[in-house]
N, C-alpha and C positions, 0 to 999 in steps of 0.2 A: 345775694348774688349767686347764680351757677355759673358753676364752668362744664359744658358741652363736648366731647371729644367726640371726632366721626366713632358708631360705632360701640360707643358706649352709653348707658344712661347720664346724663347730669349727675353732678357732685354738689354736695355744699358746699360753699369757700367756709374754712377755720379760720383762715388766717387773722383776721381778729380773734378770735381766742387765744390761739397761740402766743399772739402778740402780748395778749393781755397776762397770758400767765408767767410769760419770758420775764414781764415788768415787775409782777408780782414776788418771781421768784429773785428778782436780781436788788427789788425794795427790801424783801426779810430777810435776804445775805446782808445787804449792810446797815440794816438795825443789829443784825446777830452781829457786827463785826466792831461796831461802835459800844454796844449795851453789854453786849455781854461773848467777850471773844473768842471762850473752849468751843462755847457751842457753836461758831462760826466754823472753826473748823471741823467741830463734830456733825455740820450739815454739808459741809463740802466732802467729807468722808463717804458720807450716806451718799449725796448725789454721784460721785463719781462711780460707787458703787452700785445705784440704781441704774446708769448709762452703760456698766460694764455688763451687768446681767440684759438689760432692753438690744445692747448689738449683739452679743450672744446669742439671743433670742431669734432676733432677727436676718441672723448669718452663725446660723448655726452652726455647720458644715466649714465653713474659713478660721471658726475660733476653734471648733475640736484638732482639723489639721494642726493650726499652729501650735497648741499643746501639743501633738502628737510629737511636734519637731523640737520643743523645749525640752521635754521629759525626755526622749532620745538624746540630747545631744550633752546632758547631764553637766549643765553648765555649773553644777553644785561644786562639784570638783575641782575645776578648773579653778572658779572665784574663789574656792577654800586656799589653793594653794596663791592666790595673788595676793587677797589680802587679809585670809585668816582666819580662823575657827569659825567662830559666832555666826558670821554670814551664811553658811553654808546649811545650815539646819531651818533657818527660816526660810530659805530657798526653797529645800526639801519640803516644807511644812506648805509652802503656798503654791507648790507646782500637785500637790495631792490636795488639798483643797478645791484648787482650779478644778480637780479632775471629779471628785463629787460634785460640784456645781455643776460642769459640763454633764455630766451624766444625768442630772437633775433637772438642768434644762433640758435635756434630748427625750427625757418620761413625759413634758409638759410638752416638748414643741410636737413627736412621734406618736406619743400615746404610749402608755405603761404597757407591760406584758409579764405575765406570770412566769417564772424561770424556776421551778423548783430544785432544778440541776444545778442551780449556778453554785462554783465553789465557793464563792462571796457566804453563803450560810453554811457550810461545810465550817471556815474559819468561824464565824459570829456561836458557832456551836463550841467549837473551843475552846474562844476565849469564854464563855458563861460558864462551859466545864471548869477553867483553869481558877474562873473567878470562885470557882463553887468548891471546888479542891481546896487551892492555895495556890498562891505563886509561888515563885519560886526565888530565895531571898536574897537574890542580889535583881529583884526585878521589882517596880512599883507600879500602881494603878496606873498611874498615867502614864507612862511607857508603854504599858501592856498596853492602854488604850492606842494610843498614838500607831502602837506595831499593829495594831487589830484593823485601825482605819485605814492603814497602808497596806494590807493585806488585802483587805476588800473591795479597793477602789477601781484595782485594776480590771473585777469583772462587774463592775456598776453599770456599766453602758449595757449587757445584757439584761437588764431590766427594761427596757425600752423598746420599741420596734423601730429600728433605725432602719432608715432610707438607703434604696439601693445606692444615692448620690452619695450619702455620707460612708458606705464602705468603700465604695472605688475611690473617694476622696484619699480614707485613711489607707488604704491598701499602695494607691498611688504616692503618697510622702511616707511609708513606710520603708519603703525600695529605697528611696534615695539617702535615708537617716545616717545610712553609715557612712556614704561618699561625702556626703555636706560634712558630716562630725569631724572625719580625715583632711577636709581642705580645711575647717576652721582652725583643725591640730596645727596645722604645716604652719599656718600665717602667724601661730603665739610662737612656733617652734623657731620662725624664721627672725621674729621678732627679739629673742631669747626671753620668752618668757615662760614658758613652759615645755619641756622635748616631748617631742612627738613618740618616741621608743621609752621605755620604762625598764630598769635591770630587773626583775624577776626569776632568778634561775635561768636567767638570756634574756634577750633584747623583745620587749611585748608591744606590740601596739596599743596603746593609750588611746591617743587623738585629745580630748579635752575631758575625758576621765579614767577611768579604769580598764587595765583590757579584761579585766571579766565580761564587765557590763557592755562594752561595745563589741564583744564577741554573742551575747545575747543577742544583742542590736542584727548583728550581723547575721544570725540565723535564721532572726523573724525577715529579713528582709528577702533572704534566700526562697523562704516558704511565700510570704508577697509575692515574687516575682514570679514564682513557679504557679501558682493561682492566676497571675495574669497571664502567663503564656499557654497554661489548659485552657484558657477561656480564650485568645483571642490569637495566638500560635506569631507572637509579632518576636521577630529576630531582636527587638532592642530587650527584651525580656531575658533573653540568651546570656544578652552582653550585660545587664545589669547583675543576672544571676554568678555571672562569675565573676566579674568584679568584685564583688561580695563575697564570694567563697576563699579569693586572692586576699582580701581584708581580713577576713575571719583566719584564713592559715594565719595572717601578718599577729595576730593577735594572742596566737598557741592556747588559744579556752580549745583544747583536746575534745572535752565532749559533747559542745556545739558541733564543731565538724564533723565526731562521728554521725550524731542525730542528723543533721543535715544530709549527710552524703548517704544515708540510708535511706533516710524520707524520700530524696531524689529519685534514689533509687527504686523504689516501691512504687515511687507513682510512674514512672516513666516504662515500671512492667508491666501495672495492672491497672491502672487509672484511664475510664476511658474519655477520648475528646476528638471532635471532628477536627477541629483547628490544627493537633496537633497531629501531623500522620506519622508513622511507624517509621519512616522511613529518617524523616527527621532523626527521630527519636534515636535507630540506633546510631544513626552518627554522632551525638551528643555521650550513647553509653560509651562505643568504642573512645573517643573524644578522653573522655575519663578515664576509661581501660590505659590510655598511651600516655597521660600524664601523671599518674600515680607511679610509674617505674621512671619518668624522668623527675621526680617530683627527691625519689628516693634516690638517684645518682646524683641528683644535685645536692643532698645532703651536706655532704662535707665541705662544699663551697657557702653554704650557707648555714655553717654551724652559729655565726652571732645569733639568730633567731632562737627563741626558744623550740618550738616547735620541733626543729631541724634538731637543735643543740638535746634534743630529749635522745634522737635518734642517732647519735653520734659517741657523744662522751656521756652522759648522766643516766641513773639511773632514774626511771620515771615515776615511781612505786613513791617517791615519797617529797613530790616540786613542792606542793604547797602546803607543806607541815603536815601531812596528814596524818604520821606519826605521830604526831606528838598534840593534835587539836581531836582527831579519831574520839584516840580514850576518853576523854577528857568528856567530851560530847555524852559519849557511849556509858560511861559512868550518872553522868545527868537522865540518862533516859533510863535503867537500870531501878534507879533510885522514885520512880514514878511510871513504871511500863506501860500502866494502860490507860492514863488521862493526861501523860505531862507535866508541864508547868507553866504553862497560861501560853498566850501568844505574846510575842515579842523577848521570851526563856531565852532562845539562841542567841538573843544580843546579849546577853546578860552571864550564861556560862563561865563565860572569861572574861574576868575585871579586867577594865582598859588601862589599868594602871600593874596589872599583872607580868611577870617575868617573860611567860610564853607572848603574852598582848607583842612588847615591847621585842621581843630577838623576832618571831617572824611579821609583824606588821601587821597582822589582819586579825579578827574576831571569828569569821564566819567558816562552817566548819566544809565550806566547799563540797557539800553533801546537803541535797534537797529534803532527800527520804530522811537523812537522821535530825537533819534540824526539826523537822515535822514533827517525828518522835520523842525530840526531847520538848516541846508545843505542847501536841497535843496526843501524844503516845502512841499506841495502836489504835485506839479508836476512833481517835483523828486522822491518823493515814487512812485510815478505810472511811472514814467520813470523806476525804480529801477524793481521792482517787473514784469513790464510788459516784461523788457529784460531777463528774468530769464527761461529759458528754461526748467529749472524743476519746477517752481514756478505750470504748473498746474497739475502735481502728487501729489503736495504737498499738493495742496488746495482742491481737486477735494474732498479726505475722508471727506471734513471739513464741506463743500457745501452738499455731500450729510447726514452727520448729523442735520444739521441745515436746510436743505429745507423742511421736514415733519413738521417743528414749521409752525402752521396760520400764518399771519403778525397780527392778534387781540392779540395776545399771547404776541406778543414784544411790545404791548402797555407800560405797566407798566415798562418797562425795557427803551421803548425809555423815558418815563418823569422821569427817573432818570437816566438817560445820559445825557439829555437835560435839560436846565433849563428854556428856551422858549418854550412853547406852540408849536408853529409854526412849531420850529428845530423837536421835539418828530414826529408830522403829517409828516414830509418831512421825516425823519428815515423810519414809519412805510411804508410809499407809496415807497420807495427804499426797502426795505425789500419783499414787496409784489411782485414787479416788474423784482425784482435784477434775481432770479433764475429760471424762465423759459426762458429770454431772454439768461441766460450763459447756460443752459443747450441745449436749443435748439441750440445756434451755438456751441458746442462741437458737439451735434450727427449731426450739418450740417458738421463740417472740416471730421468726421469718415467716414461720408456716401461718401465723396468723392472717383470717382475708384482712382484704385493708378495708372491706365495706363497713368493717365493723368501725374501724379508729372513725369513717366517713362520718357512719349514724350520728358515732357520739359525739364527735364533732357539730354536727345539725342541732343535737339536742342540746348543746348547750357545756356539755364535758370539759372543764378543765384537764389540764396534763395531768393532776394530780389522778382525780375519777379515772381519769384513761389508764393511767398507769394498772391501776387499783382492780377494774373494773374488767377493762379488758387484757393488758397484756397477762396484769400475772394469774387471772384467771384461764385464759386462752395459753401460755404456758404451760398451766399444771400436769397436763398429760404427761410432757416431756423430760420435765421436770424431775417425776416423780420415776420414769423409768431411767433415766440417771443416774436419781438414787440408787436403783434396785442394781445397775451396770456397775455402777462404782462401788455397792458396796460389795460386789462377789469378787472385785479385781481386788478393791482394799484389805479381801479376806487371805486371797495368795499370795499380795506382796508382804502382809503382817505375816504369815509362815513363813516365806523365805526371808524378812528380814531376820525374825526370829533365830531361823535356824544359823543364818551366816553371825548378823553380828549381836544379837541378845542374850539377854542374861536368866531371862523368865519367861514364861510362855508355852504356849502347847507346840509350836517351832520350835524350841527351844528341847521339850520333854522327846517331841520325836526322833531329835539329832541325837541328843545324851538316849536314847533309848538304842538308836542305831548301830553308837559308837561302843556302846554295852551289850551289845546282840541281846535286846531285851524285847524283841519284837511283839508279843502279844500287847506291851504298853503302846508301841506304836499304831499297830490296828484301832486300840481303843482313842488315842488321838484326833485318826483321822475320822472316826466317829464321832467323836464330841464335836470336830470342825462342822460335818455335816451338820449337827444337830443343828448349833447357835447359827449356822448361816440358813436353815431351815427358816428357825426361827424370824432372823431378824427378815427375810422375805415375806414372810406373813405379816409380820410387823408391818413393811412399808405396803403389801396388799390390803391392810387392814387401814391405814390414813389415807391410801388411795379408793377406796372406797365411799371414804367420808369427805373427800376432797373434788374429788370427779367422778359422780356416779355416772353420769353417761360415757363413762370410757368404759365401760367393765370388760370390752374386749381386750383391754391393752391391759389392764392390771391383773387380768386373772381373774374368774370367777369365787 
């Protein structure tokens, strides 16, 4: 039999099949339940899991929201403290599994896409280092593993070519994570089952875990929000965004807020959108401008707060043990600088049965950058940072703050960073050198046409070939006069640091030659300067030649 709809072709009727296998399945459930009963349950295991991946599947978009809203609302916490250890870890264990599976269905349901960028292999490079090194001995294989798969999960969905539906989905219950997490706080708090406020060096907003992690919560929702009102300029965007910002101060995570209130601010100078007009716009900056000095006179009324209480009576240099967790840290990465000690080290640093564990409460060293280092050392921070696809918007405002500093300027700054001589001279000549070579290859990747990324596109070009192929070929010009910029700047800041604060050097020889009225050594100094910066110019005209023969106007014949 068919069934006809206006408009459509005829269908088959299943429904005898179905039928037939409903019966099927519901006869070998209870043979399995009579004959033999683990495996009854080890086939209702299976099925309910096969039904959990086929709606998944099916509603793709409504099961990664709800995850989004679980793993927000960090119910791990909350059930730890109602009824206990144990539970709390397998919570954790199945809301990061969910989250590989969802990720896993969204390659299957979207279609996979190659991410070369993704920091997901930045860590998987780590932990093979750390596994390849050694760990590190209060850490084991499967910790490490366990911290490697939680490290990675969170950028699994960039494998995937996900649906405009599925980001405005996630974008849209992203906003709202931290207001739901604060009303579910009030209802345990009202309840007395958990307070909503936490003592930390003052009064923190929790909600139903941590105010670390809801001060996270609360920054991602700030940047959501701000992404929906570039895009579509609706006042309730306004009002969710400070709602949020009100939660996150309630929260005192200090450098959530600053990042936030910078971000805001950067986009609301330079970021362009029709939706949003200018005019709006500065009423939102003034808006900021008029509550940050009321924000600061209310201080003293609201010292219970941490935040306020930082700004009042305590010194702020040391809320979360940083004293005394810092070293400690700083010591572990010291002891292995350039590979770490595997991923998941940072849990491991401080035995949880340790004295420091036990007076300030916490493990973690409230430092991103130095947890990474004691990970995965320096070569993992610049694996980390270099896969970050947003890492150069981020940095670019920061670069061009700090590139009008001299390198003579960061003298004093490098011999108290450094406590060798040597180390301060090697700062300042990085310093000197560091920002015409990034800047010029930024404006070499710009200046590239886009006809070319088009071709290779057409032809067939993975990110990786593009990369390879065109950019850091189409770069090389720029690149390499960079080089040739920085290293003549690198040559005068290494004199003047020499001369001010080193120990050895031909800066060095021309100052004690000065100070000696030995002046014919002097003359011969600044001739030997000429010579080797002669030289090392030829040097880079000579791999500019071998590197970009069709530039030979820019390198020099």
């Amino acid at each position: 039999m068919s069934i006809a709809w206006p408009g459509r072709p005829p269908t088959q009727d299943n429904s005898g099949a179905v039928a037939a296998a409903a019966w099927g399945f519901l006869t070998a459930g209870a043979a399995f339940a009579v004959l033999a009963p683990p495996l009854f349950w080890l086939l209702m295991a299976g099925t309910a899991a096969l039904a959990a991946v086929f709606l998944c599947y099916r509603h793709t978009v409504i099961a990664c929201t709800a995850w989004v809203l679980i793993a927000g609302a960090t119910l791990e916490m909350a059930i730890g403290d109602l009824v206990g250890p144990p539970l709390p870890q397998l919570i954790i264990a199945l809301v990061k599994a969910a989250q590989v599976g969802l990720a896993a269905v969204c390659v299957v349901r979207f279609g996979p896409r190659a991410d070369p960028f993704n920091p997901a292999l930045a860590f998987a490079a780590m932990g093979l280092v750390g596994f390849v090194r050694g760990l590190h001995p209060g850490l084991t294989a499967g910790d490490s593993l366990r911290s490697l798969a939680g490290s990675m999960a969170p950028y699994a969905f960039s494998f995937s070519v996900l649906s405009l539906s599925w980001s405005r989905a996630i974008i849209g219950m992203v906003r709202w994570i931290p207001i739901l997490t604060v009303a579910a706080g009030a209802v345990l708090d009202a309840a007395g089952l958990r307070p909503l406020f936490i003592d930390l060096g003052g009064n923190r907003l929790g909600a139903m875990g941590h105010p670390a992690f809801l001060g996270g919560f609360c920054q991602t929702a700030i940047y959501a929000s701000l992404i929906e009102l570039f895009r579509d300029g609706r006042r309730r965007e306004i009002a969710l965004m400070a709602a949020n910002f009100v939660l996150l101060t309630a929260t005192g995570a200090r450098a959530p807020l600053l990042y936030a209130t910078a971000v805001c601010l950067l986009a609301m100078l330079f970021v362009p959108s029709a939706r949003l007009k200018w005019r709006r716009r500065l009423t939102l900056l003034l808006a900021g401008a008029v509550a940050l000095p009321v924000l600061l006179a209310l201080a003293g009324e609201l010292g219970g707060l941490r935040l306020f209480h930082v700004l009042t009576d305590q010194d702020a240099s040391d809320l979360s043990g940083r004293q005394v967790l810092w070293p400690i840290f700083e010591d572990a990465a010291a002891r292995s600088p350039w590979f770490g000690w595997g991923v998941g080290a940072g849990n491991a640093v401080i035995p949880v049965t340790s004295d420091v564990a036990l007076l300030i409460g916490t493990l973690a060293a409230h430092n991103e950058y130095l947890r990474i280092r004691v990970e995965g050392g320096w070569v993992g921070l610049g694996l980390l940072i270099g896969w970050k696809r947003w890492f150069r918007d981020l940095t670019f405002p920061v670069i061009e703050l700090l590139r009008p500093i001299p390198p003579i300027a960061w003298i004093p700054a490098g011999i108290l960073f450094f406590p060798q001589i040597e180390l301060s001279v090697i700062f300042i000549c990085f310093i000197g050198s560091f920002f015409p070579i990034v800047l010029n290859t930024i404006v070499g990747v710009k200046q590239i046409d886009q006809t070319y990324f088009r071709a290779a596109r057409c032809l067939g070009a993975s990110d990786r070939e593009i990369f390879r192929d065109v950019v850091a070929r189409g770069a090389r010009p720029s690149i390499l006069i960079g080089l040739a910029v920085g290293m003549g700047i690198n040559w005068m800041a290494l004199v003047a640091a020499e001369m001010i604060a080193g120990e050895h050097g031909l800066g060095y020889m021309i100052w004690e030659s000065y100070s000696l009225a030995r002046y014919p050594r002097i003359v011969v100094g600044m001739i030997v300067i000429g010579i080797i910066g002669a030289g090392m110019s030829a040097v880079i005209r000579l791999i500019g030649r071998k590197l970009v023969p069709w530039q030979k106007s820019l390198i020099g014949s």
